[in-house]
C-alpha positions in Angstrom: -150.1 -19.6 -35.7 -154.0 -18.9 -35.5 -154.6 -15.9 -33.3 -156.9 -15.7 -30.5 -160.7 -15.4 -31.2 -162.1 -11.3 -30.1 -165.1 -9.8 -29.9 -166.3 -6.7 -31.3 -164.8 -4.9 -28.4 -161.6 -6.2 -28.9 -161.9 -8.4 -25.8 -160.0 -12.1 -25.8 -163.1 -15.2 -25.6 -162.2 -18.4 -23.9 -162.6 -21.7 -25.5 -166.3 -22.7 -26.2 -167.1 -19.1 -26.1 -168.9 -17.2 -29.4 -169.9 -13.6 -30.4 -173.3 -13.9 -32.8 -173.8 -11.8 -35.3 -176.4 -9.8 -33.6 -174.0 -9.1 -31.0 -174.5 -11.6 -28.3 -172.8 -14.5 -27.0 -172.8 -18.2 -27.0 -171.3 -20.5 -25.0 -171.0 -23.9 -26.1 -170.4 -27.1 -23.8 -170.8 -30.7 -23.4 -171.7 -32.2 -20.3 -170.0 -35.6 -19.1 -172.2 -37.8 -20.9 -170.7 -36.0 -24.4 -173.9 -34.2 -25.1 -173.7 -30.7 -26.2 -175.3 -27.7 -24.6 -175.3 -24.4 -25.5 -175.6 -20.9 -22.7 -176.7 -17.5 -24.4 -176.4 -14.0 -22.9 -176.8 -10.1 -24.6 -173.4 -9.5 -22.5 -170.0 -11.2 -22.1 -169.7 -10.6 -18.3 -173.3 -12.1 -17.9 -172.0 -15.2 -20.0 -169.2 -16.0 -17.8 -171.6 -15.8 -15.1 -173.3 -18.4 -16.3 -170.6 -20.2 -17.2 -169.5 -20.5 -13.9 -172.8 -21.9 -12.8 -172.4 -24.6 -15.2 -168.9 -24.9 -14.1 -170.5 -25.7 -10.6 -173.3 -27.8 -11.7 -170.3 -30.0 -13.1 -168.4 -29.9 -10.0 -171.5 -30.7 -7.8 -173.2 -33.2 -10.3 -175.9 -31.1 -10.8 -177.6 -32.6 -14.3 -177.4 -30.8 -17.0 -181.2 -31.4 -18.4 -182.5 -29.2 -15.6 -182.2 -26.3 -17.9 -186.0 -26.4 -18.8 -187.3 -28.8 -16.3 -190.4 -27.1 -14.3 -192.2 -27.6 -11.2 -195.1 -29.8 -13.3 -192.6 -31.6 -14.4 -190.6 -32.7 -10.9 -194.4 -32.9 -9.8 -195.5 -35.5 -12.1 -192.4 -37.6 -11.7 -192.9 -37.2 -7.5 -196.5 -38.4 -8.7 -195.4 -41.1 -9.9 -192.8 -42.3 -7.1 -194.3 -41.1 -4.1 -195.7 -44.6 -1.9 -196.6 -45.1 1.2 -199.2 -42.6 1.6 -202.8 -43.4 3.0 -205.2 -42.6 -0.3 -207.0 -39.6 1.0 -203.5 -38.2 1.9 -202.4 -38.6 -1.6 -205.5 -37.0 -2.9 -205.7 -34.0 -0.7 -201.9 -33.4 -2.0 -202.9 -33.7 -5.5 -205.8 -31.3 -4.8 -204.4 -28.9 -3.1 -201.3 -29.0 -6.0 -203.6 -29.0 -9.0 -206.0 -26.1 -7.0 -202.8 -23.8 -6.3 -199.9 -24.6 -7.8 -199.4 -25.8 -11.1 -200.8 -23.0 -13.1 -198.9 -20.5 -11.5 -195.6 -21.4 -9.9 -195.8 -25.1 -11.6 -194.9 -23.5 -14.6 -191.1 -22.0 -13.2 -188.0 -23.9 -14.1 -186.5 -25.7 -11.5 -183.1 -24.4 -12.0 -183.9 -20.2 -11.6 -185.9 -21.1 -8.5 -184.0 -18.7 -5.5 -185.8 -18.7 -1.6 -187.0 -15.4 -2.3 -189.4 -17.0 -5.3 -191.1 -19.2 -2.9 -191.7 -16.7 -0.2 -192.9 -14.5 -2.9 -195.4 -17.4 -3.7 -196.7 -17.9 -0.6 -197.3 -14.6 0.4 -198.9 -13.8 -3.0 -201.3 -17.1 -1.9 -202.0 -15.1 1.7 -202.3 -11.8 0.4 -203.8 -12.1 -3.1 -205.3 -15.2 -2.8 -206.3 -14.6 0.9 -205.2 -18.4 2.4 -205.2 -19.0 5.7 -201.8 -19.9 6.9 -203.1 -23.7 7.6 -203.8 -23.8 3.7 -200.5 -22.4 2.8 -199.1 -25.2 4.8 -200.6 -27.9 3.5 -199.7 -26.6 0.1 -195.9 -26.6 1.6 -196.1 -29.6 2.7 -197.0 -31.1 -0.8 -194.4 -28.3 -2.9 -191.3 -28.9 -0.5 -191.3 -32.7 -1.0 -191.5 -31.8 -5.0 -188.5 -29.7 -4.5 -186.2 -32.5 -2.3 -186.8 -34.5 -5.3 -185.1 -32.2 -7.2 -182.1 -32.0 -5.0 -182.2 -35.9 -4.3 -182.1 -36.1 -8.1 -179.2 -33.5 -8.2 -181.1 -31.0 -10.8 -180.6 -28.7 -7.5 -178.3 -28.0 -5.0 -180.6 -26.9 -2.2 -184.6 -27.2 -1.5 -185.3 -23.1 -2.0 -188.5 -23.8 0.2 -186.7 -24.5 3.1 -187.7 -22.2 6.0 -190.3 -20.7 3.7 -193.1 -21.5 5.9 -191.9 -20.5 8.5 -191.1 -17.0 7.7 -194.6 -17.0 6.3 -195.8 -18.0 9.9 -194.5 -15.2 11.4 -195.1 -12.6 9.0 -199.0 -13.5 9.1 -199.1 -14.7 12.4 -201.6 -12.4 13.6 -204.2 -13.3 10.8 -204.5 -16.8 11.8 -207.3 -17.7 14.2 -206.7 -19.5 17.1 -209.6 -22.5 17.6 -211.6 -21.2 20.4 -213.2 -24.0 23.5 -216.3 -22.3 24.6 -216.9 -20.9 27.5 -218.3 -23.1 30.4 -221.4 -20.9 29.8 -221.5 -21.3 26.2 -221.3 -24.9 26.7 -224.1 -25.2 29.3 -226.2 -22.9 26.5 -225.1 -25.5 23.7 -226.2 -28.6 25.8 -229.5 -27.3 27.4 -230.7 -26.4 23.6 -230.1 -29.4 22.2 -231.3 -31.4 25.1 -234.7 -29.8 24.4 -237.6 -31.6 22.9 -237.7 -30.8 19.1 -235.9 -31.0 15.8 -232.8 -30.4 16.9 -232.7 -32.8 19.6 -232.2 -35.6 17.1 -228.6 -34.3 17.4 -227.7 -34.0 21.3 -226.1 -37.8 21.0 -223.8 -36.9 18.8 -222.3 -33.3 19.8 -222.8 -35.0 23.3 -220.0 -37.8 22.6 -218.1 -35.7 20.7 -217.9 -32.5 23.3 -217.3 -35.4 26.2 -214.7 -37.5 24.7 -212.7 -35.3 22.9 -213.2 -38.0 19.5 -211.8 -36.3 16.2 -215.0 -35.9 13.8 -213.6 -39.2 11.5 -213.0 -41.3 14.8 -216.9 -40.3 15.9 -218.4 -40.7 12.6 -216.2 -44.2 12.0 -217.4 -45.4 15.6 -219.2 -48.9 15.2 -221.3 -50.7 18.1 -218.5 -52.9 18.8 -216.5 -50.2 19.5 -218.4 -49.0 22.5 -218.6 -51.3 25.9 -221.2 -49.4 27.4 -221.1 -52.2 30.3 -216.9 -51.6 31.5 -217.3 -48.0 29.7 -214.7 -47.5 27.7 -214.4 -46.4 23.3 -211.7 -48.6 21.5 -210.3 -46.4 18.6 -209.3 -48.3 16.3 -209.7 -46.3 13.0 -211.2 -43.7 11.2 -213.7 -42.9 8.8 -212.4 -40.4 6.1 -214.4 -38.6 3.4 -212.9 -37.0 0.1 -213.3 -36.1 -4.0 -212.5 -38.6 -6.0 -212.9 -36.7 -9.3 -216.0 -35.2 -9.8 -217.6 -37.3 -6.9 -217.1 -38.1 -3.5 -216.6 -41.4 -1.2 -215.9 -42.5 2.3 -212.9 -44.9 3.5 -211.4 -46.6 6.4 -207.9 -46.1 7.6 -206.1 -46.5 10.6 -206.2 -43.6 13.2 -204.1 -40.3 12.4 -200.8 -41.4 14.6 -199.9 -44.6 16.4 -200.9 -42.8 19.3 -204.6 -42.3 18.2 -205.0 -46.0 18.3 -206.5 -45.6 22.3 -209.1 -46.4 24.6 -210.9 -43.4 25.9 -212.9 -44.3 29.2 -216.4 -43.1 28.9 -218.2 -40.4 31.3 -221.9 -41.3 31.7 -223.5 -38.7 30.4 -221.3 -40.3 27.1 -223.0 -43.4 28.3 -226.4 -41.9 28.1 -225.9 -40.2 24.8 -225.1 -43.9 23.3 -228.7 -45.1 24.8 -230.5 -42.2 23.8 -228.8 -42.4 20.3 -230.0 -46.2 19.8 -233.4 -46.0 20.9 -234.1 -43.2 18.7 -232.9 -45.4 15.7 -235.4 -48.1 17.0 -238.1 -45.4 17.5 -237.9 -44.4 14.2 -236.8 -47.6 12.5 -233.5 -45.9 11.1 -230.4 -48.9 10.2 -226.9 -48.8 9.3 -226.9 -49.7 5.5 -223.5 -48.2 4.8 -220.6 -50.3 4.3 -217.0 -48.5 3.9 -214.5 -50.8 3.3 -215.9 -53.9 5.2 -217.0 -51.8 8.1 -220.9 -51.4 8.7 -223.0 -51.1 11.9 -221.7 -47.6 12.3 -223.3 -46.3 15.2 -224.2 -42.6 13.7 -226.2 -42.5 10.8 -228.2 -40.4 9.2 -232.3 -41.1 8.4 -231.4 -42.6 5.7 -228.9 -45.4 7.7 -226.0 -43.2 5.5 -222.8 -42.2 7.5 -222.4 -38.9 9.1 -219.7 -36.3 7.7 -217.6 -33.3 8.8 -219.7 -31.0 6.6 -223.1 -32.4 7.6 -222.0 -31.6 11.0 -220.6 -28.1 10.4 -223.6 -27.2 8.4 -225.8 -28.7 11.6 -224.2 -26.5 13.8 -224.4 -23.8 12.0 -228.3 -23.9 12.0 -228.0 -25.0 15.5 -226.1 -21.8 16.6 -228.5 -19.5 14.7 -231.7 -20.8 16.5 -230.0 -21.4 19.9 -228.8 -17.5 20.0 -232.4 -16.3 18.2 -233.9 -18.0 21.5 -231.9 -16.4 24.0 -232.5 -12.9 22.6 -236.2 -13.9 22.5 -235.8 -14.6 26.4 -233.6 -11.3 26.8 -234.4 -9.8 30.3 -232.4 -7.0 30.3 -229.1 -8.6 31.5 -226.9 -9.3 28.7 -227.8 -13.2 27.1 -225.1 -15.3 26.5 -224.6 -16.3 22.6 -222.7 -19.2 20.6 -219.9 -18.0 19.1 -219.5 -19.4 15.3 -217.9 -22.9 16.4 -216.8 -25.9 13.7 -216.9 -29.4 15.2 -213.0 -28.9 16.2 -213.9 -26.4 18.1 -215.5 -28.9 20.7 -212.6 -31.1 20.8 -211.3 -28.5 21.8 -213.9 -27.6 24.4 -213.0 -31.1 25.7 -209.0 -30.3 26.1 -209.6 -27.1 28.2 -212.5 -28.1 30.5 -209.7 -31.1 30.9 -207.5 -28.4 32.0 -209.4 -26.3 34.2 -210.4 -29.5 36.0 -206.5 -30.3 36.7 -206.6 -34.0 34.7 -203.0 -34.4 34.0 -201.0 -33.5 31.3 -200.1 -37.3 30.3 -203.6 -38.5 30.8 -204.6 -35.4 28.7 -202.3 -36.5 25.7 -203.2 -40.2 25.9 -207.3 -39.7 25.8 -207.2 -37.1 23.2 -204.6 -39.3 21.2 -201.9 -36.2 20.6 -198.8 -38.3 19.3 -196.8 -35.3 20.6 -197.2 -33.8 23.7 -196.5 -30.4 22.5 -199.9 -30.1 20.9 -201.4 -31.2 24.6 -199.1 -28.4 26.3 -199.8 -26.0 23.9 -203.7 -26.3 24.2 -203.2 -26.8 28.0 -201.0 -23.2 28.0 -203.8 -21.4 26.1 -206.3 -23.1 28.9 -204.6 -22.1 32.0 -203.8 -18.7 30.8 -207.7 -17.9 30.8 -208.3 -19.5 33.5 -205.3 -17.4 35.3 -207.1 -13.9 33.7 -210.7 -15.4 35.3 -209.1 -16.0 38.7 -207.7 -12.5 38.9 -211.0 -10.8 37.7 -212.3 -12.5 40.8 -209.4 -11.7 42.6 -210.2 -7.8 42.1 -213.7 -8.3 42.3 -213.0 -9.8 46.0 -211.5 -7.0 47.3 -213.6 -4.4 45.6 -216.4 -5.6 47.6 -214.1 -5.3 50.8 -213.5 -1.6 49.8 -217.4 -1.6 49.6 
């Protein structure tokens, strides 16, 4: 009778289980399928430990290939799978995976990944990298669906960056900033400066529309002439005009609004009204025509001189100019008394201007949600909360002020 198979230390090995002549050990295995594998480790108690694990992948139906399968390569096949996404959706995933993840964590294999590697991961992306939480996100967004793959695909058992976002969230939650509305005095500085006769005039139609109907920047810039009834006053939004890499360059497409619920019709205030009429008879004044066609869609309503469609970074970078002169006035005009200034401000920002003056004017909550589009009310409520909270701290300034002057 063959005796049992030892070690150097005298210890009894299990079936499928080797010393190498170096010292270390081997386990050898075949998966269902018949195909053989093999589990190395400089220690026999750290063998059996991954013996075990292979002994659950077994039991779980965990594939046995996962051994060297990376993040690239779940990545590609997702790539290859994934359907049903709008086009720039599907690019600004691909960007955001090729800009952030694939040369770094892309490169880990699948089946060492614990929670605590992508936590690690994102927070080396905030604190290294120095992304904003909004960025991490979409990065998330793009990673966790990666990982379900894997688990769909049984190479894991669970998605490790479940909850990972999350934790992130609340860990850096005080070095996101919040999008600010201006101030009803900031706004009346914004207006009255572009209302002005000069070069930046040319823009008061636009950031007039956009700060008085609350119209994300791709439903403004995507707005044709038939989409406006200045005679019953009312916007149809019907879609949106999106702008994105392709490669090296850059192009413009149509797609549907960003929910179900963005498909709307937003009645229109008149000074909306009269920011449509001044737009047009500029373009007739200076002989500027839509020539841009995205998709089948033309006759956009804003163009630029050269009948090209607007985008969000033309706008940004228009407001940023715009800002810089407006508050270089007022300090010219300084009296004394303090001036009030623009605050740096993006072309959210006056969508968001839009939701609180909303607020402060007591338009209700469902009315709010339906005219800015918000397929959740949560987003309304949580904009409306921020709203009435400063609106409460104003109130009680005045409050105290009121009964200082009593003292008085």
């Amino acid at each position: 009778m063959t005796g049992k198979r030892k070690d150097n230390k005298n210890r009894v090995l299990k079936e499928g289980e080797y010393q190498r002549e170096n010292g270390t050990y081997e386990f050898k295995w075949r998966d269902p399928r018949g195909r053989r594998h093999s589990e190395y480790a400089k220690t026999l108690d750290e063998l059996r430990e991954k013996e075990r694990e292979v002994q659950r992948d077994i039991l779980d139906g965990v594939k046995c290939d996962k051994r060297n399968l990376t993040v690239n390569d779940l990545y590609f096949r997702w790539k290859q799978l994934k359907h049903g996404l709008k086009d720039n959706t599907f690019q600004n995933y691909q960007y955001m995976y090729s800009q952030f993840v694939e040369a770094d964590f892309g490169r880990s294999r699948v089946a060492d990944l614990k929670r605590m590697d992508v936590r690690a991961f994102y927070n080396r992306l905030a604190d290294e990298h120095h992304l904003k939480a909004s960025t991490i996100d979409s990065i998330h967004t793009v990673l966790h669906q990666v990982l379900e793959l894997g688990v769909e695909n049984d190479y894991i058992r669970y998605n490790p960056s479940d909850n990972a976002l999350k934790e992130l969230k609340r860990a850096h939650c005080n070095d996101s900033e919040k999008r600010k509305a201006l101030t009803l005095d900031e706004q009346r500085l914004f207006e009255d400066f572009l209302r002005q006769p000069g070069k930046y005039n040319k823009w008061y139609p636009i950031f007039t529309v956009m700060l008085w109907t609350g119209l994300r920047v791709g439903e403004l810039t995507g707005l044709r002439w038939r989409d406006v009834d200045l005679e019953n006053g009312i916007i149809d939004i019907n879609h949106t005009l999106v702008f994105y890499k392709r490669g090296e360059s850059c192009s413009y497409a149509i797609n549907t609004p960003k929910t179900k619920a963005g498909t709307r019709i937003v009645p229109m205030l008149p000074k909306v009204k009269e920011a449509f009429l001044q737009e047009k008879q500029m373009q007739e004044d200076f002989n500027i025509e839509c020539n841009a066609v995205v998709d089948g869609y033309t006759d956009f309503i804003f163009v630029n001189r050269f009948g090209g469609v607007q985008n969000q970074g033309t706008l940004n970078k228009a407001l940023r100019r715009i800002i810089r002169d407006c508050n270089y006035e007022a300090m010219d005009e300084y009296n004394g008394a303090p001036p009030v200034l623009l605050p740096p401000f993006s072309n959210h920002n006056l969508r968001h201007t839009f939701t609180t003056r909303m607020c402060e004017a007591g338009v209700n909550i469902k009315a709010m949600q339906e005219i800015l589009g918000h397929a959740d009310a949560e987003t309304t409520m949580d904009i409306y909360a921020e709203a009435t909270q400063d609106l409460k701290r104003s109130e009680m300034i005045s409050f105290s002020e009121y009964f200082d002057k009593i003292k008085t």
